[in-house]
MIRO-690648 format. One record per residue (C-alpha): x, y, z; residue in three letters; residue number from 1. Coordinates in Angstrom, 3 decimals, always signed. Example, Ala and Ser with C-alpha at 12.3 -4.5 7.8 and 13.67 -1.06 7.14 Angstrom:
REM MIRO-690648
((+12.300; -4.500; +7.800); "ALA"; 1)
((+13.670; -1.060; +7.140); "SER"; 2)
***
This chain:
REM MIRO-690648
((+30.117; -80.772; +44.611); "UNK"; 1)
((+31.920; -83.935; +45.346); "UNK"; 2)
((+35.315; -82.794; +45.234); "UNK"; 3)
((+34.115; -79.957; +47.183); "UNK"; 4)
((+33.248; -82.167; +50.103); "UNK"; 5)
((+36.037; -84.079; +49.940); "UNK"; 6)
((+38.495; -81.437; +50.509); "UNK"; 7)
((+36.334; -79.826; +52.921); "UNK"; 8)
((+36.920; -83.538; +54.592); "UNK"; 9)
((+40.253; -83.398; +54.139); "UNK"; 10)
((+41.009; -79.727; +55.801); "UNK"; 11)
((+38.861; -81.343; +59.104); "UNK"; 12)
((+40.749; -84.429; +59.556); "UNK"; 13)
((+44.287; -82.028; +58.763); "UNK"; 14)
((+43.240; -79.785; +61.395); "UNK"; 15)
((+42.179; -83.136; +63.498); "UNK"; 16)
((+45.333; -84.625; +63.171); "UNK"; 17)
((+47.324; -81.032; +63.501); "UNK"; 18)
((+45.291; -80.675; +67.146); "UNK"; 19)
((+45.862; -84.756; +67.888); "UNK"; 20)
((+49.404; -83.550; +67.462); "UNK"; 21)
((+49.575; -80.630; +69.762); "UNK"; 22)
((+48.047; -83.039; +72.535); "UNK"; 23)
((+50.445; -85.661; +71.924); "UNK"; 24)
((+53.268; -83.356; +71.789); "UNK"; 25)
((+52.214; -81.591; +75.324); "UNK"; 26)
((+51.770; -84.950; +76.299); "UNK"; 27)
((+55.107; -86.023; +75.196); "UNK"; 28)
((+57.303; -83.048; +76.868); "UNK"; 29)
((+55.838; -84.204; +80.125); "UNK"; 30)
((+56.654; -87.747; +79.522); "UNK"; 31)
((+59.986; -87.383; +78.185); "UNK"; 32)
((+62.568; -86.585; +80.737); "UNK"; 33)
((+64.788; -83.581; +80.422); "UNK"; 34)
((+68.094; -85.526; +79.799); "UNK"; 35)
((+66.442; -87.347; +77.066); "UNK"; 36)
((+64.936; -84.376; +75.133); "UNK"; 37)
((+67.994; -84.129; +72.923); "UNK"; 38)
((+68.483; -81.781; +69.976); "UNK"; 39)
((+68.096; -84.293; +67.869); "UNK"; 40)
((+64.562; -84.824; +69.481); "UNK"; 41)
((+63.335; -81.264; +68.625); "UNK"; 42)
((+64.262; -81.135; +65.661); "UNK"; 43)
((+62.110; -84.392; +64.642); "UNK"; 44)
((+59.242; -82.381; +67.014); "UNK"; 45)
((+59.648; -78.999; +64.738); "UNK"; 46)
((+59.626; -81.068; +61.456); "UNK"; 47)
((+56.377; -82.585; +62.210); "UNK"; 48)
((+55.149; -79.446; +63.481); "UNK"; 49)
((+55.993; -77.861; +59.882); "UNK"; 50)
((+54.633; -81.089; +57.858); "UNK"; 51)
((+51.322; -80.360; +59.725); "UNK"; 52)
((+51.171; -76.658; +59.367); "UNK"; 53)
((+52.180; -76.727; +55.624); "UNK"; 54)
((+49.389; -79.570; +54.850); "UNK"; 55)
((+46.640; -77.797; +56.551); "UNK"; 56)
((+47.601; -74.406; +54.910); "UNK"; 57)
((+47.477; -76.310; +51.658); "UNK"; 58)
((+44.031; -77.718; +51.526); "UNK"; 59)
((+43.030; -73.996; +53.147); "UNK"; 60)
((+44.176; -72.389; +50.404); "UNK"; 61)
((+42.933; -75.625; +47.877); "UNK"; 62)
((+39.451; -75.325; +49.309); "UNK"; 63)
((+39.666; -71.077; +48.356); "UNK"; 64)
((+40.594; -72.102; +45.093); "UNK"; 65)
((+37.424; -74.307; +44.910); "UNK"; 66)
((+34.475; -71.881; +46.357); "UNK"; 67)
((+35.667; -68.929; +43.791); "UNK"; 68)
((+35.450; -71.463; +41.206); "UNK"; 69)
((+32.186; -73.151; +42.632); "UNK"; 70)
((+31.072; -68.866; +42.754); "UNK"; 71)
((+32.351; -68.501; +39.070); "UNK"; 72)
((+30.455; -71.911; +37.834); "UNK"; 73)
((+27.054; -71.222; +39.473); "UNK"; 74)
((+27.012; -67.353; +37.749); "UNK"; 75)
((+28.408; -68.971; +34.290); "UNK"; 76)
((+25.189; -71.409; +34.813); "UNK"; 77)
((+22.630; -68.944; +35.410); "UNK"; 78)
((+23.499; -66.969; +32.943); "UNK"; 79)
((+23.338; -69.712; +30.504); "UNK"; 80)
((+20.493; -70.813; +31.271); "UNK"; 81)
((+19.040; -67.683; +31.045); "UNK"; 82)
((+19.530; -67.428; +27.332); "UNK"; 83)
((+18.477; -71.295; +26.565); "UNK"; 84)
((+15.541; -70.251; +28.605); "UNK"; 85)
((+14.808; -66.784; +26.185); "UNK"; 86)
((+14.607; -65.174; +29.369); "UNK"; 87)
((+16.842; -62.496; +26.782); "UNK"; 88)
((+14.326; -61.150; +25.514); "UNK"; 89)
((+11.467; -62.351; +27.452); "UNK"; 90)
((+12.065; -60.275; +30.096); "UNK"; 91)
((+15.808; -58.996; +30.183); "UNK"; 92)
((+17.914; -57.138; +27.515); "UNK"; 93)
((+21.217; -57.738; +29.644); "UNK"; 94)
((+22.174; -60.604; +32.039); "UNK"; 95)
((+22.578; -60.686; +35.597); "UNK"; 96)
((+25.935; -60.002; +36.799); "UNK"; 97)
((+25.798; -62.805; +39.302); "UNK"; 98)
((+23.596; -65.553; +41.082); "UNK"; 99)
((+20.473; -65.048; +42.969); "UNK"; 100)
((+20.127; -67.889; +46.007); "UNK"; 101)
((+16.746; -68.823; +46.857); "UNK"; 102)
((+16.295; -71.363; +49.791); "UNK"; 103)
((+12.683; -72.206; +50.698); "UNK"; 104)
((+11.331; -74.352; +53.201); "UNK"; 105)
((+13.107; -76.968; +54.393); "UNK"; 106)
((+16.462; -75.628; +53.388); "UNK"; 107)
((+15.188; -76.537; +49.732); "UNK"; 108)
((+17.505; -74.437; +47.505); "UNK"; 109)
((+16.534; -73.434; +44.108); "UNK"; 110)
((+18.868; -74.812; +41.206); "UNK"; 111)
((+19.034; -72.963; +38.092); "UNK"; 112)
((+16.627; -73.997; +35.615); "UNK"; 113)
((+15.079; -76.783; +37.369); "UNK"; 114)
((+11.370; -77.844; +37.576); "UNK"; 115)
((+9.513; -77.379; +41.106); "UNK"; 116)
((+5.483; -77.566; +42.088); "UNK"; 117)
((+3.704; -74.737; +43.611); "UNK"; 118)
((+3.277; -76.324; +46.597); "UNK"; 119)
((+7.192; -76.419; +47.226); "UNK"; 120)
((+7.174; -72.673; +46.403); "UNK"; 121)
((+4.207; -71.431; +47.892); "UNK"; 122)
((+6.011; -69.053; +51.489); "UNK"; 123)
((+8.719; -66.512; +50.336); "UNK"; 124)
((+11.996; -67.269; +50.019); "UNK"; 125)
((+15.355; -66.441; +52.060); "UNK"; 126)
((+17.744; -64.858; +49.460); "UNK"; 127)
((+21.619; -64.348; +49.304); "UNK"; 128)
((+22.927; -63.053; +46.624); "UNK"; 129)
((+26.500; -60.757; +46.319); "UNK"; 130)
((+25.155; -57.737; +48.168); "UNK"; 131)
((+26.695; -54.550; +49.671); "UNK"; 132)
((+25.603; -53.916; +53.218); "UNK"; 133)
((+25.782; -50.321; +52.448); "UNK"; 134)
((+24.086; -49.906; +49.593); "UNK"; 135)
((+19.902; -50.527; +48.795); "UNK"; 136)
((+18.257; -53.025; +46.766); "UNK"; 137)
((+15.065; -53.850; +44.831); "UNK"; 138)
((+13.235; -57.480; +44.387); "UNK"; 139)
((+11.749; -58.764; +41.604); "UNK"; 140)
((+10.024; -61.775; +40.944); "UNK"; 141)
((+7.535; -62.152; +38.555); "UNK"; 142)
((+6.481; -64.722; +34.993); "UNK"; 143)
((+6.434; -63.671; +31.832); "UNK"; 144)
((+4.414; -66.920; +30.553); "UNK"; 145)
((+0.940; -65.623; +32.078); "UNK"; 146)
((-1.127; -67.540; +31.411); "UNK"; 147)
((+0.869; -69.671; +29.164); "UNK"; 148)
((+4.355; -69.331; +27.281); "UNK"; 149)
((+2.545; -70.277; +23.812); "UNK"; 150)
((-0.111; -67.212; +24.825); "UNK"; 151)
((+1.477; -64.575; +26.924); "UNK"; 152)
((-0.695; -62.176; +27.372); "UNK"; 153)
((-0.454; -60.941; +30.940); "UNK"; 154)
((+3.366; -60.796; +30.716); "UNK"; 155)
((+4.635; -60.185; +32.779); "UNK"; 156)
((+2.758; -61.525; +36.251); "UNK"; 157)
((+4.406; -59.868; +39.294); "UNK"; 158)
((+4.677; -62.343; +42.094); "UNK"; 159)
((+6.992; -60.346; +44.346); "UNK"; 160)
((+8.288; -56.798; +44.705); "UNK"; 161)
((+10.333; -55.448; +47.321); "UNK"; 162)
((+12.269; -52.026; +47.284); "UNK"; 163)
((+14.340; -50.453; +49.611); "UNK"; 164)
((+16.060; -53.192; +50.659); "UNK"; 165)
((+19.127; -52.270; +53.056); "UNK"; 166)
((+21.564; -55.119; +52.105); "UNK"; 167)
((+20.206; -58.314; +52.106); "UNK"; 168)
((+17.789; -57.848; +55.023); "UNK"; 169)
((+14.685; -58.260; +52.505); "UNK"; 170)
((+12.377; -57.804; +56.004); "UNK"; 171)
((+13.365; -54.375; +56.336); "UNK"; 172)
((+12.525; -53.543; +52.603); "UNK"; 173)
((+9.138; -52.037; +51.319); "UNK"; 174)
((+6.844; -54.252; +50.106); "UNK"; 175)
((+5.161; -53.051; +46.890); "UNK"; 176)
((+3.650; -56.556; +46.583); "UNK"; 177)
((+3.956; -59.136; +49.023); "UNK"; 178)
((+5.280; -62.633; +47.984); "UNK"; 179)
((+3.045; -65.371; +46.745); "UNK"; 180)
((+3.838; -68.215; +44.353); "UNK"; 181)
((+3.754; -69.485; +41.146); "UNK"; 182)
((+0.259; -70.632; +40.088); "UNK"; 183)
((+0.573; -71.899; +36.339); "UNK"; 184)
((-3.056; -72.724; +35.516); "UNK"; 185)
((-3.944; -76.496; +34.695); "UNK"; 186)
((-2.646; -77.627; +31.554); "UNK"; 187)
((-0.357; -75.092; +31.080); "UNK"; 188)
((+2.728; -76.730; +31.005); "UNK"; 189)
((+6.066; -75.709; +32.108); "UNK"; 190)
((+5.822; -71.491; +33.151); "UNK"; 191)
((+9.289; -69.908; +33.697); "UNK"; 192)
((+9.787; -67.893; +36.287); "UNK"; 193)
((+12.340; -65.188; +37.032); "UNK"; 194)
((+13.751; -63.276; +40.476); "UNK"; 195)
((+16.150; -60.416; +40.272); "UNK"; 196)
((+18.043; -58.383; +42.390); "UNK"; 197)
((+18.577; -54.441; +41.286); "UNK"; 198)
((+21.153; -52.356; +42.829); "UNK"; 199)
((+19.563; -48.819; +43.677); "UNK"; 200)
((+21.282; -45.332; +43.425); "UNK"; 201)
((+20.409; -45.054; +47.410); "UNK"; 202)
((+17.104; -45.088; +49.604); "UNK"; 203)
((+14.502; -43.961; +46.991); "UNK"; 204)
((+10.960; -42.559; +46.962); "UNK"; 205)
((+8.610; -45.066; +45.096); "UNK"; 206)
((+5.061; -43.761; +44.563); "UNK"; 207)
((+3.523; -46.886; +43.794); "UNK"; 208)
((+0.788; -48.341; +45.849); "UNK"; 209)
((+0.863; -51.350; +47.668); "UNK"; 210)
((-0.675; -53.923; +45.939); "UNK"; 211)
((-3.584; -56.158; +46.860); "UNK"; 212)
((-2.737; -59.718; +46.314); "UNK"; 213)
((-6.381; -60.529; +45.388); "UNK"; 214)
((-6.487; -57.724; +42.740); "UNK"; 215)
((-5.164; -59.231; +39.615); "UNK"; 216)
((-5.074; -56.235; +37.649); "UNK"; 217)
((-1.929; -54.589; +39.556); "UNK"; 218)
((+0.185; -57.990; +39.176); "UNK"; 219)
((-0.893; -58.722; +35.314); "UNK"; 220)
((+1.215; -56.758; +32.690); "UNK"; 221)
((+3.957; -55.579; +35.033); "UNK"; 222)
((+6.260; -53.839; +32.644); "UNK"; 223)
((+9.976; -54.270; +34.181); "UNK"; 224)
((+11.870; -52.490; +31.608); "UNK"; 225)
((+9.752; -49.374; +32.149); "UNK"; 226)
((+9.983; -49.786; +35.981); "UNK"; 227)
((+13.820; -49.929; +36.080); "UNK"; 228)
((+14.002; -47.032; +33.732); "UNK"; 229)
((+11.770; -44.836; +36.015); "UNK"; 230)
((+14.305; -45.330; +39.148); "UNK"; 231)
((+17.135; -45.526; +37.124); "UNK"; 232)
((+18.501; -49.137; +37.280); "UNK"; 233)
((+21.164; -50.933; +35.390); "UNK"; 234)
((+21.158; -54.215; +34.790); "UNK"; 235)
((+20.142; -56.899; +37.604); "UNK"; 236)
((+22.980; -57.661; +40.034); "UNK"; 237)
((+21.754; -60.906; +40.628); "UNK"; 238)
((+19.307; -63.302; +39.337); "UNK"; 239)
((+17.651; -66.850; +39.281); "UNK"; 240)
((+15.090; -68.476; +36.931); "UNK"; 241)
((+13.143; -71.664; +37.646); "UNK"; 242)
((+10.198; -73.347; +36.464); "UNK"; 243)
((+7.080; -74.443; +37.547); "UNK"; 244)
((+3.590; -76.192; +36.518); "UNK"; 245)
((-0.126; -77.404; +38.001); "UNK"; 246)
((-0.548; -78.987; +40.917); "UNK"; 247)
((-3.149; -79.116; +43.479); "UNK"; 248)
((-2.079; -76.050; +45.429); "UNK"; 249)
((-3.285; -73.928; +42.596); "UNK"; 250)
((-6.583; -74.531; +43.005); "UNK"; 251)
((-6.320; -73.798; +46.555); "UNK"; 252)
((-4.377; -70.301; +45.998); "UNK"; 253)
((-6.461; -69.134; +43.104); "UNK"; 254)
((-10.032; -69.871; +45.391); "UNK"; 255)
((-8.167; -67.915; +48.472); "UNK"; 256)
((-6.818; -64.899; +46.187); "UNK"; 257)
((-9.399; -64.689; +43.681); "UNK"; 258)
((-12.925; -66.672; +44.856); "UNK"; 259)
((-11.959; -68.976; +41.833); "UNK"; 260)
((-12.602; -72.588; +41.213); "UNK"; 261)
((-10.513; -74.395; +38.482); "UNK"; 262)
***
């Protein structure tokens, strides 16, 4: 990340210095009389001219170099993570091909693997992940430690389905189950929690209902492997996985949801 700065420093003080030039060298033409604008002069004009135009292109090309590998390093990471995670075969039999982006409020950006509270998850998401414009997508978010990793037995909790989504424009999708955040009970511990990104075959006809977020029963013991099966999905083209655990918001979501008081 620091090097990645740096050069992206670097490429706007070259083009600085490459537009300081052009101004200095208008400014010099008109300043310079005609009899004194020798060959000799030009030539030192065109040199400099080069020196800047090669240096620029240089760290342009340099700071390419970087973002694939910054692209390649961030889809190596999830993927890793993944399996130190036994999110294969929590929930997945096959990795995601590439890296889901989450950015929630406060342009707070999910990092692979890390630890964040309910309250810093609790409104949906923007996503950005390596998407085709043309094609149409399906969300997935959901926890397969429900209500606890050492005693799964709602895996997995749905938290977030979306289908139909024209490129990445999740607001024109068709929310199955509207987004609401992780809510790992009190004393739980750490509760993993997984988003994925499935490529369809083209706009498809769901015939699931939409689900009421106070009805537990449609969100506990979503079964994603049979789900992708019945609308023929590959493996994710994207994905994230983060965790979570207790705090105070909890208590506040689960009384709103489901009239509950921890």
């Amino acid at each position: 990340m620091q090097i990645f700065a740096q050069v992206t420093q670097m490429i706007a003080n070259c083009s600085l210095n490459f537009l300081n030039y052009i101004c200095a060298d208008n400014w010099s033409r008109r300043l310079v009389p005609s009899n004194i604008d020798s060959g000799a002069i030009k030539a030192a004009r065109s040199s400099q001219k080069s020196k800047a135009l090669n240096m620029n292109s240089f760290y342009v090309v340099l700071l390419c170099v970087l973002c694939l590998t910054r692209a390649e390093q961030e889809e190596l990471s999830v993927r890793r993570l993944m399996k130190e995670l036994d999110v294969i075969p929590d929930v997945l039999k096959e990795l995601p091909q590439g890296l889901l982006k989450m950015r929630f409020e406060n342009g707070m950006e999910i990092e692979e693997g890390k630890t964040y509270t309910p309250t810093e998850l609790k409104f949906q998401p923007r996503l950005e992940w390596n998407g085709d414009s043309e094609s149409f997508y399906t969300i997935i978010m959901l926890s397969p430690d429900a209500p606890s990793r050492e005693y799964p037995i709602y895996r997995s909790w749905l938290h977030w389905l979306v289908v139909n989504v024209p490129g990445m424009d999740v607001a024109k999708g068709q929310a199955i189950s509207e987004y609401f955040g992780p809510m790992p009970p009190k004393d739980s511990g750490l509760l993993r929690y997984v988003a994925l990104v499935y490529r369809q075959s083209g706009k498809l006809d769901f015939d699931e209902k939409k689900m009421d977020l106070k009805n537990a029963e449609d969100h506990s013991n979503f079964d994603l492997e049979k789900f992708t099966q019945k609308y023929d999905m590959s493996a994710p083209c994207a994905g994230n996985v983060f965790q979570s655990k207790w705090d105070e918001y909890v208590s506040e979501l689960m009384k709103m949801l489901y009239d509950v008081s921890e």
